[in-house]
Every structure is written in C-alpha cells, then in structure tokens.
N, C-alpha and C positions, 0 to 999 in steps of 0.2 A: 856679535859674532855672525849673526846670521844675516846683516848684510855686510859684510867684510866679504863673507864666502860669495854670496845674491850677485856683488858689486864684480868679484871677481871671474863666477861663473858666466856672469853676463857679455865681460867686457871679451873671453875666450869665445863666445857664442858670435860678439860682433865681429870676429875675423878668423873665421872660422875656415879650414878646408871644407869642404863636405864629409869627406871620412869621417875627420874630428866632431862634424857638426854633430855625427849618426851617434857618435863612443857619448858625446857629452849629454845630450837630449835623452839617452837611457840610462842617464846615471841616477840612484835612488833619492839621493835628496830633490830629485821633480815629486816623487812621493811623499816626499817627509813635511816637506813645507809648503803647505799652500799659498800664503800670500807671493815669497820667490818665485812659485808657480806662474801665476799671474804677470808678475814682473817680468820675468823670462818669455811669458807669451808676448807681450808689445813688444818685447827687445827684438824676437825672433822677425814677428812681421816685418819688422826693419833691416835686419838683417838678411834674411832668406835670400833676396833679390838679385845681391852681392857673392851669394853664394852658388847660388843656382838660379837660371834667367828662365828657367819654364816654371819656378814654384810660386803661384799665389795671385790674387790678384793686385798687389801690389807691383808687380812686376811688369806688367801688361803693358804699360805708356812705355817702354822701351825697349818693348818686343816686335817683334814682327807682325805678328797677332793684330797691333795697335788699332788697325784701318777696322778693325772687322767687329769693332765696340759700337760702334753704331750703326749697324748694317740692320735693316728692319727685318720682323718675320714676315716670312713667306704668308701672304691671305688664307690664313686658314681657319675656317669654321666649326665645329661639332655639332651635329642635330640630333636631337633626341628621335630615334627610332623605336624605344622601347614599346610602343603598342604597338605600332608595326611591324615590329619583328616578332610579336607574340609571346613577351616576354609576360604575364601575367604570374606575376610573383609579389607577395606582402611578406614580409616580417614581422613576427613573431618573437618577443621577448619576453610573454607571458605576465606582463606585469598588470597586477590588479589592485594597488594603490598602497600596497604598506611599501614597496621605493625597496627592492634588495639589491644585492651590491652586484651580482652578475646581468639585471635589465639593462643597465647602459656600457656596454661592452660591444654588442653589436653582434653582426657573423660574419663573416668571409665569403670569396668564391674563388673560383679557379678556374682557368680556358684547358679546355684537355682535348686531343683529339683521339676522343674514347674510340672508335671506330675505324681510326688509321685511313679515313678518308683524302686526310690531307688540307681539312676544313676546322677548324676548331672550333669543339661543343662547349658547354658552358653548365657546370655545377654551381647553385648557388644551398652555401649550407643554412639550416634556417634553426632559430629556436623554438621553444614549446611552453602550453601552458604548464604550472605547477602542479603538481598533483594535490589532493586530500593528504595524502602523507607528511609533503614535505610542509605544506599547509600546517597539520597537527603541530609538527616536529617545533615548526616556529613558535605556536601557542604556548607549547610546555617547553622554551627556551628564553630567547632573551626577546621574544616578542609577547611572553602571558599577560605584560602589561596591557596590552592592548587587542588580548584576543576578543573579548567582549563585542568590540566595533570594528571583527573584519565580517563582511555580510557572506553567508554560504552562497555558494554558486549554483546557478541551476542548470547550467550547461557546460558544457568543456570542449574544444574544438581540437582534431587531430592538425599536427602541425609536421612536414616533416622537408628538409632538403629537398632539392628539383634538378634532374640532369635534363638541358635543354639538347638535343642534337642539330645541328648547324644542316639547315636544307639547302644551301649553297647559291639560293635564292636571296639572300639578307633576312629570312625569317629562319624563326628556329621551332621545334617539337618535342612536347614532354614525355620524355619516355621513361621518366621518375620507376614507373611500376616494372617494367617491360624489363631496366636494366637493375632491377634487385638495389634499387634505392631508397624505396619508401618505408626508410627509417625513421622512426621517431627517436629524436635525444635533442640535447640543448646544447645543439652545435656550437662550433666556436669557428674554429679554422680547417683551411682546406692543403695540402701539398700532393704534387703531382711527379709521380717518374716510376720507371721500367724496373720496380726493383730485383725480379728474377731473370731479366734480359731476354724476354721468349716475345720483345719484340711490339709488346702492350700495356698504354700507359696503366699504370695502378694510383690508386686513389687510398690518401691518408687525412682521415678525418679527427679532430680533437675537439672537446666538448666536456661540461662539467657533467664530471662523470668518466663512462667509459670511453677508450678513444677504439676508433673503427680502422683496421688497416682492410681496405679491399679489394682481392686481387682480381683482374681484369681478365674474365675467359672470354671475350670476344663480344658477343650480346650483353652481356650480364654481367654484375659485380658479384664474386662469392666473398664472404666476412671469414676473413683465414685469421682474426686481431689473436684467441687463443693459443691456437695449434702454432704462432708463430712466437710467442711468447712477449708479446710489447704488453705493458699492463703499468702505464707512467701513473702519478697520483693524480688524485681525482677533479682536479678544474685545471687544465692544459688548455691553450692556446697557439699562439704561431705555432710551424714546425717546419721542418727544409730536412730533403734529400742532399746528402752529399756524400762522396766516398773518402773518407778523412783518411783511410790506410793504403789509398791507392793499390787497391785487389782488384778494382773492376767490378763490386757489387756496391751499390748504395747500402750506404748507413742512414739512419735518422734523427735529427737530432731535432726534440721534444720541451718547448718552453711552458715550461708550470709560472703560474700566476701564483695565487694566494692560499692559505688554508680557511674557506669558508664553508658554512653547512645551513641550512635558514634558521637550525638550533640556534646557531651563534652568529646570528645575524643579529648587528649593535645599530641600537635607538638612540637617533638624533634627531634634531627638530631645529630648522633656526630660523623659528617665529613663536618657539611654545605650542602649535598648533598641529600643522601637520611634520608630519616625520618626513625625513630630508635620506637623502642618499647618502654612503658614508665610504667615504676615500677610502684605496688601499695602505694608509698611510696607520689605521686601525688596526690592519690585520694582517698577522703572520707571512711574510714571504716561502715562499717553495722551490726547491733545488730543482734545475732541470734535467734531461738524460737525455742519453746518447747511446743510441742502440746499433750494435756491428752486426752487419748480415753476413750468417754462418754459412751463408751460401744451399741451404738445404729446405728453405724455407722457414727455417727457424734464426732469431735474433738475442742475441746476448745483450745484455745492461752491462755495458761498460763505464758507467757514469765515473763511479770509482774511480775504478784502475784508472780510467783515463784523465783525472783530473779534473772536474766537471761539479764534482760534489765540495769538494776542500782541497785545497791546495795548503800543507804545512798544518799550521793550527786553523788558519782562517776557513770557515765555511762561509759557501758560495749559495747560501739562499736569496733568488732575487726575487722580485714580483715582476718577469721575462711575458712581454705581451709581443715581439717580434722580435726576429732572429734574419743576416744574410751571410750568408756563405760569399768571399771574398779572400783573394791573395791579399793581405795586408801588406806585407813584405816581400811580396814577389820573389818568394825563393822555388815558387811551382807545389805548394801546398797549400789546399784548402783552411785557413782559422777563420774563427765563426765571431760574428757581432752580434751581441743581444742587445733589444733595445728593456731597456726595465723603470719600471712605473715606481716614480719617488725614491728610488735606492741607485746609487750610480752604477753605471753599464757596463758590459761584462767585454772582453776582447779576449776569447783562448787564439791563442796563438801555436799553430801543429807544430809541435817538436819531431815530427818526421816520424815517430818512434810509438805510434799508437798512442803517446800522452798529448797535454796539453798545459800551457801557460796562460796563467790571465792576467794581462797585460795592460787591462782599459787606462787606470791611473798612470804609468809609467808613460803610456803613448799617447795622451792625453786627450782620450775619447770616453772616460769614467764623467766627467762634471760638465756644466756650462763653462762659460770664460768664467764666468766669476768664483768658479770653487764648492759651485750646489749641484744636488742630485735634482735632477728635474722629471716630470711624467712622462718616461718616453715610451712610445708607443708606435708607430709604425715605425719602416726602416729600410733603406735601400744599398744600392752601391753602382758607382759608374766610375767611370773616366770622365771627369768632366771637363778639362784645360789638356787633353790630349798630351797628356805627361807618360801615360803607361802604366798609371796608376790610381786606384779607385779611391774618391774620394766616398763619404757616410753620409747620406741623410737622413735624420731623426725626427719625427712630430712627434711634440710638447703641448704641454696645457697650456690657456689663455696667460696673458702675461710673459712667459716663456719664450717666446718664439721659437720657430725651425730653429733645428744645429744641421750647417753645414759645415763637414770637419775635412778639410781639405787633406787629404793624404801628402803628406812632403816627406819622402824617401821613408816613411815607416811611421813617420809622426804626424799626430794629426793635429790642426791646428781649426776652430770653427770662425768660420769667414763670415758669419750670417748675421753679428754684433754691428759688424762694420760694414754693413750693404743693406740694397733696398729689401733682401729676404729679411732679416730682421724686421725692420720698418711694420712690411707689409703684413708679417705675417704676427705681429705682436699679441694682436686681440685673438687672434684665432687658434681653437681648440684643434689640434691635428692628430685625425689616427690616420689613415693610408696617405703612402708618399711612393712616390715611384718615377722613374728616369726615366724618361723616353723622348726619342727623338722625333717629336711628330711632324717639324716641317722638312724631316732627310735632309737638314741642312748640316749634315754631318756631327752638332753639337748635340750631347743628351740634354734635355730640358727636363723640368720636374714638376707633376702633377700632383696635386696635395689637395686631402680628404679632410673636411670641417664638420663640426657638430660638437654642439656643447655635453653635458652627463648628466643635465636637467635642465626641463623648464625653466623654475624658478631663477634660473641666474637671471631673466629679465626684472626680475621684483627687486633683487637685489643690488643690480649696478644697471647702468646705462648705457653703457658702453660695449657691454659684450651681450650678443644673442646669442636664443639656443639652435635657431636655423643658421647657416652659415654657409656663405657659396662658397666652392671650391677655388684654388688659388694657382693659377699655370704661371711659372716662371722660365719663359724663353731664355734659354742662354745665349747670351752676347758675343761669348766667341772667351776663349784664357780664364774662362771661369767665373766671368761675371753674367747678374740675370736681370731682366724686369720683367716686375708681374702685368702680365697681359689676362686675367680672364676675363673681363668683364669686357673685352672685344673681340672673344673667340667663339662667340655665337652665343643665342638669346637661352639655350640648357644651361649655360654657365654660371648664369645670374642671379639662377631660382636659388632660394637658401635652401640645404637641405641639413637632414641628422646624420651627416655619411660616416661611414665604417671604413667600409673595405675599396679598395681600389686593385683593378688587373687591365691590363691590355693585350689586345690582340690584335691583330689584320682577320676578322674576322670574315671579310670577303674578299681576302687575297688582288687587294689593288693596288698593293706597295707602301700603302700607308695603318699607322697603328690606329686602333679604336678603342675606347675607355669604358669600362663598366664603375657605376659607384656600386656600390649597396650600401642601405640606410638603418636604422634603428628604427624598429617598428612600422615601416615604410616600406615603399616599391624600392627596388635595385630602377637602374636607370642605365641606360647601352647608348651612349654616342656614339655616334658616325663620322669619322673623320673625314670633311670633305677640302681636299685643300692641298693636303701632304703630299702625294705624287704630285705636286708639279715638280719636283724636286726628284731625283733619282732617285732609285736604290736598288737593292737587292735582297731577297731569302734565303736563310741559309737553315738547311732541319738536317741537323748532325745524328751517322746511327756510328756505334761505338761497337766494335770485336773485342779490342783486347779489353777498351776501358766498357762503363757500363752504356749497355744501348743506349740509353738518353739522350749521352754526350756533356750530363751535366758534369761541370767541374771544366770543359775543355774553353778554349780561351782563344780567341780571333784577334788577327791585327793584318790590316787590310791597307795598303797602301794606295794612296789615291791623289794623283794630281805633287803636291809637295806637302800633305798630307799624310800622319797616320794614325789609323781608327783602330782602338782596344775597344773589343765588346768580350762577356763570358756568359756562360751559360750559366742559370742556377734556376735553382728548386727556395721556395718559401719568398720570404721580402714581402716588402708591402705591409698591410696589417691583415692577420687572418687570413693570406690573400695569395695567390700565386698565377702570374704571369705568363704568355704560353711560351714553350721551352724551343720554339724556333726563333730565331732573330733575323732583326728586319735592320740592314745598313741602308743608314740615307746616307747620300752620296753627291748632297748637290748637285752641281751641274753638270758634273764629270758622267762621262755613260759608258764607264770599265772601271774595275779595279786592277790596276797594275799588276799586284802583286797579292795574294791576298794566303796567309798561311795559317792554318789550325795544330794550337799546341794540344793536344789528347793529355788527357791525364795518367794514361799509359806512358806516357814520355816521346812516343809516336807523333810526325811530325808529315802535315799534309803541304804540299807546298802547289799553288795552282795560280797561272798565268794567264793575265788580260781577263779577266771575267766580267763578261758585261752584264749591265744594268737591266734590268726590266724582266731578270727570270726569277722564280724560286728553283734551289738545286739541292738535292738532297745530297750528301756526302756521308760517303762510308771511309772510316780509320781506314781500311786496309786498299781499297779500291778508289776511293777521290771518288770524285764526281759521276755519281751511278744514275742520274733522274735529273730533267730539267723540264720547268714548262712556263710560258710566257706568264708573267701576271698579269691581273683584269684591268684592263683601262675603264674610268666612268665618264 
C-alpha cells in the first residue's frame, strides 16, 4: 500500500503545476512516512526544475545564472587584528576537570552600537568559575562517587562579560565597568534591539541561570530583567528580537537547552579512567518562550497561548541552541527556526493571529535527508539563489555535516548531501554559521564556526580534531558554493575551539568583518581586506510605526538585471548576533536602480538610483534622512 500511494504521490509530484506542487508537499503522509519521505525528496530534486527554473541547484546549467558558476572570488583576505584593536579578552568556562555538560557550550557576542555613534561596539558574553556551592551540590549528587579526588581550590578568579566601544580608529575600549556591565554569571548568548523604541539599542543576555534583560539609558545599562517580568527556565541559550504580532514593539523569543543542575550531572568515562563529557542526548530537553511586549515596559509569557509549548497533545520540549526569525512562506509574517541538539527542529509558522504552527516535519527542515535528528546548533537564513526566498543554514556535529535547506516556495529541501558543503564540511563540528556577503559580489556567502566538545576526540579517532579552522564557502552564483578558507588569509588556517560567530563593517569601509569567539580561549576580530573592491552600500533602518530597530523590515534592491532580498533580524548565528544594519554588495554596478523597504508596519519606502559608496540611514515615514561617504582603505 504504501508504495502504491509513494508510487503515485511521486509520479503527481513529477508533473506537477506549482500550485499543485505547494497543495501536494503539504500533504500529511510527508509526515507519516519516512522512508516515502525520502523517496519524494530525489523525486522532487528532479522534478523541481520542470517546475520552477529558479528552484535549486539542479537547475542552474539551464539558467541564465549558468556563466556565473565559475566566476572566481574577488581577492579577498581576513587579518587578525585582535591585539591591535585591543581586544584583550579570554574565556572562561570554569572547568576544573570533573568535564560538566555546560564547559563546552562556549559564549556569544553581539556588535551593538550602544552609543548611536554610528560605529559598532562589541559585547562579548563570557563564562565563570564554579562556585563551592555548586561544587558541594555535585559531591552530594551524582558526582559523590568521585568527590574524594576533586582537589579544593585555593583561588577563584572573577570572570565577567566585556562591552568593547568602537574608537573609530580600528581599535576598541573597555568600558565593561563605566557601562554597568561587570556582571558575573555564566553567560551563554547575546540579542540586540530597541525594545521600548526611545531610539537605544538594549541588550538581552541568557545564561545558566538567570537571563539579564538591559535597558540602554545612554552611558549605562540598567538590569530592568524583574520589573519587566522575563524569568525563562534556568539554562537559556540563543535568543532573537522579533515583533511576531506586528504592534511595532519587539517581542522575545527565548531558546531553553536542557534541564541540568551539577546535582545531576551523569558520570561517564570512555576509558574507565577519567570522566568524559556526556551528550545532551542524557538529559531532559526544555520548552522554550516567547515573550509579548505589553508596551509598558513590562512582558507577558505567551509561550502557551501561543503555541510554543504543545501544539494538540504533542509537547514541544527541545534541546533549542539557536533560533532565526525568517518569512518562511513569504506571506509578510515573521515564523521562527530553531536549531535543536539531537531532537528534530522546530519551524512555528505565524498564523497571523498571535498563535503558531510547527511545521519542521511537514516542510521538511525537522530531519537530515536521511530521516535523523541531528545536533544542530547554529543557524542562519538568506536568499542565497536570488529566488526571494530564504534558504536555512544549520551547523551539525562531526559526521553530520552542514544542512543547507533550500527554501523552494515553502519547502525546504537540504542541498548540502549533494555538494562540495557536505563533502567539506563532514568532519567538522559546527556551532556558528552565518551569511554574509563578504566579496559585494551580490551573492550571500557563508562562514562557519568549528571546534570539537572535547579533547579527547583525538585519542579516540584520527580523523577528526578538537581544534578546527573555520570553513568560508563562496557562493558560485544559483546557489552553489566552494569552500575557500584556507586561501582567504593566514587567520583562517589556525585551528581553533570556536563558538560564536557575528559580523560587522566595523570600520565602515563597505565591506563586512568577522568576529569568532572560542571555548576557553581569546575571541578573535578579522579585518576584511579585499571586499570593497566590489560595490556596495549601507543601509541603518529607524522604524515609527513599526519598531525602531527596523527588525523584521525586508529590502529588495534592484540592480543591474538583478534583484537583491536582504532582512533585518535580531539572534542567528550561535549565541551570537550580527549588527542590525546591512551592508548590500553590489558588484560592479555603482546605483541601485530601484531599491524598496517593506516595514513590518505594511508601510512601503520606495527610493530611486541610489548609489553606491554611502551609508543612509532611512526613516519609515521620511526615507532617506542621513548620508555620508564610506571610508576607502
């Protein structure tokens, strides 16, 4: 029976309208049966093409596109400036050899431009040592076997987060103390945006433990996390600003990892000798939340109502390490991607109506091709084959590879089995992943964050290490990539433990710059040199009706016989967030024809010939209010 139906669903799929392709791809036996599944995804590759001549890269030899598959990147280098821009930053994951399950997690950062200078500063969040407490807690738990041979400490070092201020010079300044930052907690992740719209970015920090909302009075962060009422459960991770009811005030939306405590922190060993670090595959998954800004300063938990907790009978507890806010469906409504570690991935889908649907299996971004929950862990979203639609980027554990799940009218189909991203990226452990266009060659490319969750994996195989260099794949042009890092400068090469990944144009010269951060290690700031030979432009969105930020509003820029989707968003990445102005490469062209911003207001900016080589600040109600040359090097 069940390939009677396989046989016949397939062969409706191979000739397919589009309409019918959208009615039949959402129909529930994609969920019921997974091998069909499967079946249906080759069928579809083959199919699609016939269907639609911009979906996939199978499509490419007979597109237009064709010539622009071997077109080489632009010479472009990264150099480590980190001591010279006076980044003097270690991490901190407190680990002192009994191996707990939160050490190899990592922290975040975020570029923010706390000070409305116009220059983006740099928060990096950091972790701390253990206390005595939670020390004890372990002994008298599932660590007493082995409390006899943990050695008491005779010192303890204060450990906390660092906001760097951007001196406009290429170096930067701690003003950790000065801006009411020198918090101690065991950060995790960072999210940046204007949530009472008075014009100043605010800072949302999460951490095992309590998470820190803090509001931004100019100099200083005040800790408003009570009196605002956010209070998610106790080990939070990713987290992203978005306005999911479109009022114009950002909401939050809070990814919970695991339920662990050092009480019940589980003993494993896999050599009998010492104790090993233990997957979240042990421990309890945790629902995340979603918090609505009441506009008053105060935040309601709509996790509920809105669908977020259980949908029907089914509870939605995941082990959620990143999250991107994305039209999935381009109907003009923010639905949210979670990436989740060993339990398959979440897609709420906005029903317009203050709820939500989750979607992942049905749209077929919950599994790998094959039908398994895989560790995901960072996570982005672009346009990457200039369709108008965002495709998902996921980092996976070694073996695993990247999922890149191509968005085809709502359905997502992962392309990265069947290209050199698989290949390359097989051995490699990936948390931060992120899009960016670094040679303005119009195409978003993608930068991807390596480091293994222990040592020991070199004891254990051969094949994969714990230091790992980072992996840039240049997009080809229709949605294909090759990995170039190990020719995009001598930083590229070093292995490192990375975490987090963000980018900025930290010295406003039209091209983006990369921060990693490391596990127990320095963060590390490349210098993009290279990227402006290539066009582009700046664009720093302020929002009336919708929320200042501008997150959630959505560009498509015409240029040349070309056109470019970009959007604004809060979170992505791992732990990590990106700064909230965007930077269009524009190749060789030096105007955008046509260039319009959709507001999530419904408000619609429309602006003519705009050339290349400014940043412009743009106000919803007024357009283009501020211009000023970028910096040539």
């Amino acid at each position: 029976m069940i390939c009677k139906r396989g046989v016949a669903l397939a062969t409706s799929l191979l000739h397919c309208h589009k309409s019918r392709f959208e009615i039949i791809c959402r129909h529930s036996l994609l969920n019921q049966i997974n091998p069909l599944r499967r079946i249906i995804a080759v069928l579809i590759t083959v199919a699609l093409p016939g269907c639609n001549s911009r979906s996939g890269p199978d499509s490419v030899a007979n597109s237009s596109s064709a010539a622009s598959l071997s077109k080489p990147s632009t010479s472009v280098q990264f150099t480590d400036i980190t001591t010279a821009a006076g980044l003097k930053f270690k991490n901190n994951n407190g680990a002192f050899g009994e191996r707990w399950m939160p050490e190899t997690v990592g922290s975040g950062a975020a570029f923010i431009d706390y000070d409305g200078d116009g220059y983006q500063d740099l928060y990096l969040a950091n972790g701390r040592d253990w206390t005595d407490t939670e020390i004890d807690a372990y002994k008298r738990g599932n660590g007493r076997r082995r409390a006899n041979l943990i050695e008491p400490r005779t010192t303890r070092q204060r450990s906390t987060g660092l906001l760097l201020r951007n001196n406009k010079n290429g170096t930067f300044s701690d003003v950790t103390k000065q801006a009411g930052l020198d918090i101690e907690m065991y950060g995790m992740g960072v999210a940046v945006g204007d949530y009472d719209n008075d014009g100043r970015s605010d800072l949302y920090l999460t951490s095992l433990g309590r998470t820190y909302l803090l509001h931004n009075e100019g100099s200083r962060f005040r800790d408003v996390t009570q009196s605002a009422g956010i209070a998610p459960p106790a080990w939070t991770t990713s987290a992203a600003w978005l306005d999911y009811n479109k009022d114009g005030r950002l909401d939050l939306f809070v990814c919970s990892y695991i339920l662990w405590t050092p009480a019940t922190d589980i003993y494993a060993s896999y050599n009998g000798k010492q104790k090993s670090y233990v997957g979240p595959i042990s421990y309890r998954g945790q629902p995340n939340r979603l918090y609505r800004n009441n506009g008053n300063g105060k935040f309601s938990d709509v996790s509920a109502a809105a669908g977020i907790l259980k949908q029907g009978q089914r509870k939605l507890d995941g082990k959620a390490l990143g999250v991107v806010v994305t039209d999935s469906n381009r109907d003009g409504w923010p639905d949210i991607v979670v990436a989740n570690d060993q339990v398959s991935n979440f897609l709420f889908i906005n029903n317009r109506n203050g709820t939500f649907r989750e979607a992942a299996g049905e749209l077929g971004i919950a599994y790998s091709e094959s039908g398994k929950a895989r560790a995901g862990m960072g996570i982005d979203a672009a346009d990457i084959d200039h369709s108008g639609r965002e495709s998902i980027l996921i980092g996976n554990f070694a073996d695993e590879m990247l999922g890149l799940y191509q968005n085809r009218n709502g359905l997502f189909m992962d392309i990265a089995p069947r290209s050199e991203i698989g290949r390359a990226s097989q051995k490699f452990l990936t948390f931060g992943v992120a899009f960016l266009d670094y040679d303005n060659d119009t195409w978003p490319d993608m930068f991807v964050a390596n480091g293994h969750v222990d040592r020991e994996i070199e004891v254990l195989r051969s094949d994969v290490t714990w230091k790992q260099r980072p992996l840039i794949f240049h997009n080809q042009g229709s949605g294909r990539f090759k990995e170039v890092g190990e020719s995009s400068g001598e930083a590229l090469k070093q292995p490192l433990v990375a975490r987090g990944l963000a980018y900025a144009d930290i010295d406003l010269d039209g091209d983006l710059d990369v921060l990693f951060t490391t596990n127990a290690d320095r963060a590390l700031l490349l210098r993009n040199d290279g990227g402006n030979k290539n066009q582009s432009l700046r664009l720093v969105l302020q929002g009336t009706r919708s929320n200042r930020s501008g997150i959630g509003a959505r560009i498509e820029a015409k240029i040349g016989t070309k056109t470019l989707h970009r959007s604004v968003r809060s979170g992505s990445s791992y732990l990590s967030q990106s700064e909230l102005p965007l930077t269009l490469g524009l190749g060789a062209q030096n105007k955008v024809a046509a260039l319009t911003v959709y507001w999530p207001s419904g408000a619609v900016t429309s602006l003519q010939n705009v050339a290349a080589g400014q940043s412009y600040t743009v106000n919803e109600d007024k357009g283009i209010v501020r211009s000023q040359p970028l910096a040539t090097r």
